[in-house]
N, C-alpha and C positions, 0 to 999 in steps of 0.2 A: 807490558801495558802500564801506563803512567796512572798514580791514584789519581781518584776522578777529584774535581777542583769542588770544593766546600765554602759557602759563603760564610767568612767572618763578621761581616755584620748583616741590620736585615736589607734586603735587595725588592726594591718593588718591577713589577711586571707588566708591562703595558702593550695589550695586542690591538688591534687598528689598522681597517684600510677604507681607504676610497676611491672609486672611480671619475677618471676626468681621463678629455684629452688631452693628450702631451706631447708636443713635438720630437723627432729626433734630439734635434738640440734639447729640448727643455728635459731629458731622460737623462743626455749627459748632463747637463748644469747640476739640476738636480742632486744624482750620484755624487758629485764633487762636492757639491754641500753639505748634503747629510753627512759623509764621509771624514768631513774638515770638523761640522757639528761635535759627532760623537767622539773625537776625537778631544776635542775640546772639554767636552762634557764631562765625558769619559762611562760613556755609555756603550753597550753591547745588545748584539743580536740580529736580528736577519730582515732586511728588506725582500723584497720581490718587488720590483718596479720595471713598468713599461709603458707603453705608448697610452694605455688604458687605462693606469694609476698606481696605485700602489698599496701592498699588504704585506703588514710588518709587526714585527713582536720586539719590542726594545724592552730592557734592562738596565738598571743605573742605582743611583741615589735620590732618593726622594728629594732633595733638595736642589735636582738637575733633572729629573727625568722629566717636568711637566714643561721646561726649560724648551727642551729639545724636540718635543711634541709641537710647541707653536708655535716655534724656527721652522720645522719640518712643513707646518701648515702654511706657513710664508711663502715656503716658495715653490708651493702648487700655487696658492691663489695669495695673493696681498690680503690680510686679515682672516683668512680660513681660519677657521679651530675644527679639527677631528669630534666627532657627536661617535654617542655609543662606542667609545673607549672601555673598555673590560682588564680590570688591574685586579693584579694576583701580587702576593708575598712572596718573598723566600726568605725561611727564617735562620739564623745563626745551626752552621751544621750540616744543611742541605744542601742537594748537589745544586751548583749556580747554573742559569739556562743556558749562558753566551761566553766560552771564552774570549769572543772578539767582536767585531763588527763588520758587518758583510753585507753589501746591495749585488744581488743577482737582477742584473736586465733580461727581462725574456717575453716574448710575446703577451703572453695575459698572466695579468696576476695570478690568475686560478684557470685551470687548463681544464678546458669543456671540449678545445681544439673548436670552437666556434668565438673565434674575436671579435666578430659583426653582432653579439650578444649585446645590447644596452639593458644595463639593471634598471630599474624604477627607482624614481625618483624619494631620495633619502624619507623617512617619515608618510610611504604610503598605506593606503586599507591593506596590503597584502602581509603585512610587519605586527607581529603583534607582540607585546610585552611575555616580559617570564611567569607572571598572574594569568593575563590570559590564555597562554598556552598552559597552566598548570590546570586552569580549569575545562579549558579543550578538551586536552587529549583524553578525556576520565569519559567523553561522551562514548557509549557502547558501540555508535556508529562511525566513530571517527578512523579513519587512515590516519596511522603514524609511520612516517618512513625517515627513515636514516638516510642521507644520503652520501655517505663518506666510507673509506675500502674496508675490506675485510679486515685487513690487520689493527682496523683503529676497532674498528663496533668488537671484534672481537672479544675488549679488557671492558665492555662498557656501552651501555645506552639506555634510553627512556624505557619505562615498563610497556612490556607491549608493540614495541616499535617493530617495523617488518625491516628487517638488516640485507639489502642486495648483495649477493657475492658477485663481487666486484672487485678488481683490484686497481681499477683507474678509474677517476673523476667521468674523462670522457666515457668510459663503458655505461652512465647513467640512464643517458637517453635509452638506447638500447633493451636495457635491464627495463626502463618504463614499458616499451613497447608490446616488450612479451608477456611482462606480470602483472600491470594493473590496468585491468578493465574499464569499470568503475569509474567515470569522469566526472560525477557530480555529487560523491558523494563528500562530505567533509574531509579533507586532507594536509596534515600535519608533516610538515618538512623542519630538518633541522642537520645542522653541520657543528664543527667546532666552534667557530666564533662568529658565522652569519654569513662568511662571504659565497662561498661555495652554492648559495640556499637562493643569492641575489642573480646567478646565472641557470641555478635548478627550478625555479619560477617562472622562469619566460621559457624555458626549453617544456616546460609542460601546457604551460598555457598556449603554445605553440598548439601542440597535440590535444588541444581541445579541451584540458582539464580548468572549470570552470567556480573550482571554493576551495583553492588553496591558500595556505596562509603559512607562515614561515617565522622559525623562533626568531627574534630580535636578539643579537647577538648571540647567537648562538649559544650551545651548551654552557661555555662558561661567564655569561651571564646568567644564565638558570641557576647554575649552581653558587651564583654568587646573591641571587637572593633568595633562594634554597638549601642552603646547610644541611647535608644529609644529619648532620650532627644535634640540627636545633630546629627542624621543620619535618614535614612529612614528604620531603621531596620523594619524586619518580623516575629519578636517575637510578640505576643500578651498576655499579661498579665501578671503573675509573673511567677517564676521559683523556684518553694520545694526545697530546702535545708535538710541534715541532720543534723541540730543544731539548739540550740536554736531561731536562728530569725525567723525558719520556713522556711520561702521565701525571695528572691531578687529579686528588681522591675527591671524592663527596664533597667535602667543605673547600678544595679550588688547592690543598697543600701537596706539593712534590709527593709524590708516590714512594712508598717505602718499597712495595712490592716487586714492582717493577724495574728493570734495566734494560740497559740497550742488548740485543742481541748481537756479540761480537761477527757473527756470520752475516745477517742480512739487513741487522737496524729494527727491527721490531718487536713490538715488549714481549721481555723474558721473565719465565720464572720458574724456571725449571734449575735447579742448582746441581751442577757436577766437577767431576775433576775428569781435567784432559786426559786423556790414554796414553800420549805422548808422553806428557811432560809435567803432571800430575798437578800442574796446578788448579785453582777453584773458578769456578766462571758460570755463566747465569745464562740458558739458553732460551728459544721460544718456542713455541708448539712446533712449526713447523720443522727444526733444525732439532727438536729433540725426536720426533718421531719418526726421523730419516737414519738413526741410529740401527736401525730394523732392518734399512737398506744397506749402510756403510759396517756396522757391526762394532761402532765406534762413534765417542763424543770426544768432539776438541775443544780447546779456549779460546782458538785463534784461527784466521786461514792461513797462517803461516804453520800450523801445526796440521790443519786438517791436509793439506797440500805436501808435507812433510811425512805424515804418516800414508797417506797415499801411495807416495813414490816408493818409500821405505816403509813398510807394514811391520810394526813388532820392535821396530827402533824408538826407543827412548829419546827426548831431546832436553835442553838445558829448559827449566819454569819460565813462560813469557809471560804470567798475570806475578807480580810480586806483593798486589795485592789482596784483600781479601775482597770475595764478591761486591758489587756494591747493592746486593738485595738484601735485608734483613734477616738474619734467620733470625727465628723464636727457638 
């Protein structure tokens, strides 16, 4: 496995979507442009763009990255600018989020499996700032619900929040059906960055629930004017990311803690050496406590799969470097 890539200098972070409709054609156009953009730029990171808009996390130089932001806004709408934009750091050392740039086309930005979904309209009563939901949720009667999988609430969420075990966006509705009753009473939604919260609002309001309100930009805007470090924020733990660093701690910084799980992608922290082939590697709950079932921790699936076939065979080290979770 190749050492993980570290930024040399600092890298700003900018996550952002919006909904509109986009023709076939305008999804290609589109695609071609941001593509030709970031190239240009020389900017990284991951679109999700479709007929319904687009939700994206780019990376760059500060001195291109706002550049490429209102090219990008061009050409959804002639003069658009992106609102509620959420920018993070990556400082000299840390793992970088995007070794490239990538637009995935796919039916909805955020997968409800309902595309007939229209979010409300940018800046409605259902949106409330990082203040007001810091002062919300404290009310003794408040619903706070997560609405994002297991693997993410896992490392991380508001104090008090009710966490659906869930492993798809779409299982949400569902998950509402069975477990909350309760249709008027105060209720606090929130997601990573807001978008996930713009299609879990009308799927409940659907269902009758009648005094919902939804974090404005999600977690990491909370925590960008909540610093576990210099406020009394109510986040507890980190907050998954879709990039490289995994997760962002308290103050919005790449996670030390954390790494990718070489087996399935989800945060690891559990540190071992393969059985195979003794190198060091950094698992996650789930892939460390399947050791009970398999009788064995690997680095890799090429090792898990190798030891399998061949139980008790040794193989050549596939990590040649050292974990990338910190030990103390």
């Amino acid at each position: 496995m190749p050492p993980v890539p570290r930024a040399e200098n600092r890298i700003e972070v900018k996550t952002f979507y919006h909904f509109l409709t986009l023709s076939e054609d305008d999804v290609t156009r589109v695609k071609a442009d941001m593509e030709a953009a970031a190239e240009r730029l020389h900017i990284a990171g991951l679109v999700i763009l479709g007929k319904e808009g687009l939700n994206a996390t780019a990376s760059g130089p500060s001195e291109t990255l706002p550049t490429f932001l209102k090219e990008v806004g061009n050409m959804l709408v002639p003069g658009f600018e992106f609102f509620n934009v959420k920018t993070s750091w990556v400082e000299p050392g840390e793992k970088i989020p995007f070794k490239g740039f990538l637009v995935k086309v796919r039916r909805e930005i955020v997968t409800l499996k309902r595309p007939d979904i229209l979010p409300h309209e940018p800046g409605s009563n259902t949106h409330i700032s990082p203040e007001e939901w810091h002062k919300g949720i404290q009310d003794p009667d408040a619903i706070i619900i997560d609405t994002r999988n297991t693997y993410e609430t896992s490392i991380g969420t508001f104090r008090g929040a009710i966490t659906p075990e869930i492993e798809e966006f779409s299982d949400f509705p569902e998950w509402l059906d069975q477990n909350v009753k309760d249709k008027a009473k105060p209720t606090y939604i929130f997601c990573t960055g807001g978008i996930r919260c713009e299609k879990a609002i009308v799927a409940m309001e659907e269902r009758g629930f009648t005094n919902v309100k939804q974090l404005d930009g999600g977690i990491l805007n909370y925590i960008d004017q909540f610093p576990a470090s210099k406020t009394s924020s109510l986040w507890d733990g980190e907050c998954f990311v879709f990039d490289n660093r995994i997760a962002v701690d308290g103050d919005g910084r790449a996670s030390q803690k954390y790494s990718a799980c070489p087996h399935c992608g989800q945060p690891a922290d559990h540190s071992i050496f393969c059985v195979r082939c003794d190198s060091p590697a950094v698992l996650c709950d789930d892939c460390y406590n399947k050791k009970a079932e398999t009788g064995s921790e690997t680095c890799s699936k090429n090792c898990a799969n190798q030891w399998t076939v061949h139980p008790g065979r040794k193989g050549r080290p596939q990590i040649l470097t050292p974990p990338t979770k910190r030990v103390e």
